[in-house]
C-alpha positions in Angstrom: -4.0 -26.9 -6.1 -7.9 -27.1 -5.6 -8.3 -23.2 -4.9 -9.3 -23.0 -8.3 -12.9 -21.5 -8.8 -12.8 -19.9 -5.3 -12.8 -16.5 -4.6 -10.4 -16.2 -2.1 -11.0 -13.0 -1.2 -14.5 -14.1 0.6 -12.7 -15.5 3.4 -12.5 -11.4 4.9 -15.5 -10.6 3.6 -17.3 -13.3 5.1 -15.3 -12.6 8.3 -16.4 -8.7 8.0 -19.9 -9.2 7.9 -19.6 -11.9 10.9 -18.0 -9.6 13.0 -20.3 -6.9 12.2 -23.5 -8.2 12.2 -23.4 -11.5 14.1 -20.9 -10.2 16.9 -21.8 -6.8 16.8 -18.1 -5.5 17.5 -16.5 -2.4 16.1 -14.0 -2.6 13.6 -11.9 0.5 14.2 -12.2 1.8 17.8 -8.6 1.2 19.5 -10.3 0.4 22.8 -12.7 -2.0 21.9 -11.5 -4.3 19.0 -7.6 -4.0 19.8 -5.9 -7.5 18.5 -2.9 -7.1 19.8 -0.3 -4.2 20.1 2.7 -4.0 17.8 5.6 -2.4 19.9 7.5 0.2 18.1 10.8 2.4 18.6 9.9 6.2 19.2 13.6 7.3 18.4 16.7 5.8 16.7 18.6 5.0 19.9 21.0 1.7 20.6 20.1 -0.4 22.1 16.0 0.1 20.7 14.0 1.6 23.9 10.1 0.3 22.9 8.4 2.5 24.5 5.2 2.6 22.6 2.9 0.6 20.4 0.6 0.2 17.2 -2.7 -0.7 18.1 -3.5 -3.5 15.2 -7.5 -3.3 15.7 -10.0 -6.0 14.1 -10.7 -4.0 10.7 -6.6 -3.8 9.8 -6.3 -7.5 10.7 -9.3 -8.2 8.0 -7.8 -5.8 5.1 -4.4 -7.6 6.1 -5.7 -11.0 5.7 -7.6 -9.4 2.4 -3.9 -8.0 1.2 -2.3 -11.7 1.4 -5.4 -13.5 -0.1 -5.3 -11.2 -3.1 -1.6 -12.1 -3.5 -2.3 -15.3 -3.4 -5.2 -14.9 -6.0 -2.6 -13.4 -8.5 -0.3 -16.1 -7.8 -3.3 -18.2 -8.7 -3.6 -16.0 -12.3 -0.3 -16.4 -13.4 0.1 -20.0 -13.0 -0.3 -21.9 -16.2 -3.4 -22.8 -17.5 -5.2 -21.2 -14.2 -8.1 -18.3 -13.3 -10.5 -19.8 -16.2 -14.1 -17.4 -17.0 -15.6 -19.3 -13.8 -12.7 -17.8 -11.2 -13.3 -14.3 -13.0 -17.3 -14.6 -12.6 -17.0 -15.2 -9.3 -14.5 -12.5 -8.7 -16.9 -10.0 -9.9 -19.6 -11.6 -8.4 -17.7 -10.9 -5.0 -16.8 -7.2 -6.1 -20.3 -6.2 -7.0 -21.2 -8.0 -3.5 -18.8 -6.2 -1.7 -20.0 -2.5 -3.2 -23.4 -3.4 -3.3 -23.3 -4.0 0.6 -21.1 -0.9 1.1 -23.7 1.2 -0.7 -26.6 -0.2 0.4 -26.3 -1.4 4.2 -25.5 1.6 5.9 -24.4 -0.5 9.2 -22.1 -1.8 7.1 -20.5 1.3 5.2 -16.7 1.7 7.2 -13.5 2.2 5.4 -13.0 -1.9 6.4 -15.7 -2.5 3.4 -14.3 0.0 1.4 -10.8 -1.2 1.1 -12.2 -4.8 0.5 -14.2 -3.6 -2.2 -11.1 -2.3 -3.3 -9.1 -5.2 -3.2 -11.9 -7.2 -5.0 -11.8 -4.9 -8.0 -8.2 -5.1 -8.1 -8.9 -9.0 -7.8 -11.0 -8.6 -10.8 -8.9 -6.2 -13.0 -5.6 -8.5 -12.3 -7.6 -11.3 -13.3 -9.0 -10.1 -16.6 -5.3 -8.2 -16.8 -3.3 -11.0 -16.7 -5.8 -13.5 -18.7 -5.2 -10.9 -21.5 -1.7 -10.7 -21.9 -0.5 -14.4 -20.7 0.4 -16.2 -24.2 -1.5 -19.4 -25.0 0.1 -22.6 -25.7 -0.2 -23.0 -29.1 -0.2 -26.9 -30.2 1.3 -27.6 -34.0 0.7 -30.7 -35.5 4.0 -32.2 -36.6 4.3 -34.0 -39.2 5.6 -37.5 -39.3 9.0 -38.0 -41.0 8.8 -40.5 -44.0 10.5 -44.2 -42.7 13.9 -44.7 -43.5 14.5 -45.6 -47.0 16.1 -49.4 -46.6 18.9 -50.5 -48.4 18.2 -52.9 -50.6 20.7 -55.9 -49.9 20.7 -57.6 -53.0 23.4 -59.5 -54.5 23.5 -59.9 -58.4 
């Protein structure tokens, strides 16, 4: 796998700040940045009457996107031998990015960047977490058995 050293969790953020800044659109108004609709059931009836829906808008499909990366970024963690100092640099690199721009920009400041600042300290934390307490292969240097003691196969 060649995700290693990648934050993946700078896919939404970049995707955030084009979306804001470069296309201008906003993230949580149902009107405006709708995605699609998810239909949904108002009461328990057979057979299922969908009679209204869940507006997914632009800023739930990037924290979605964000919730599967981090998964994926933990899945990364855990694997052996994976999520060396370089992947946890970055990781915080990306977290104090992410705060820094919802502090700091105020165009910026939504609960979209909020929750992906979030998900980048949890990013961070699982990282360092699960760094801590994975065991590490621990090589022994085994000693060679002595040969065989021959026979001697002598006739007197």
């Amino acid at each position: 796998m060649y995700l290693i050293a990648f934050p993946l969790l700078l896919i939404p953020f970049a995707f955030f700040n084009i979306v804001v800044f470069l296309l201008n659109m906003p993230l949580s108004d149902e009107d405006k940045s709708a995605v699609f609709e998810l239909p949904l059931a108002s009461e328990p009836t057979l057979p299922l009457i969908f009679d209204h829906s869940l507006t997914i808008t632009i800023g739930d499909f990037i924290v979605a996107v964000g919730i599967f990366l981090l998964y994926v970024e933990v899945l990364k963690a855990v694997r052996p031998g994976g999520k060396g100092f370089i992947d946890h640099l970055l990781s915080l690199i990306l977290f104090i990015a992410m705060a820094g721009e919802l502090v700091f920009v105020p165009r910026a400041a939504s609960p979209t960047l909020f929750l992906l600042a979030v998900l980048g300290f949890v990013d961070f934390i699982t990282g360092l977490s699960v760094h801590m307490v994975q065991p590490k292969a621990v090589f022994e240097r085994v000693q060679r058995a002595p040969p065989p003691l021959q026979e001697e196969s002598g006739h007197s």
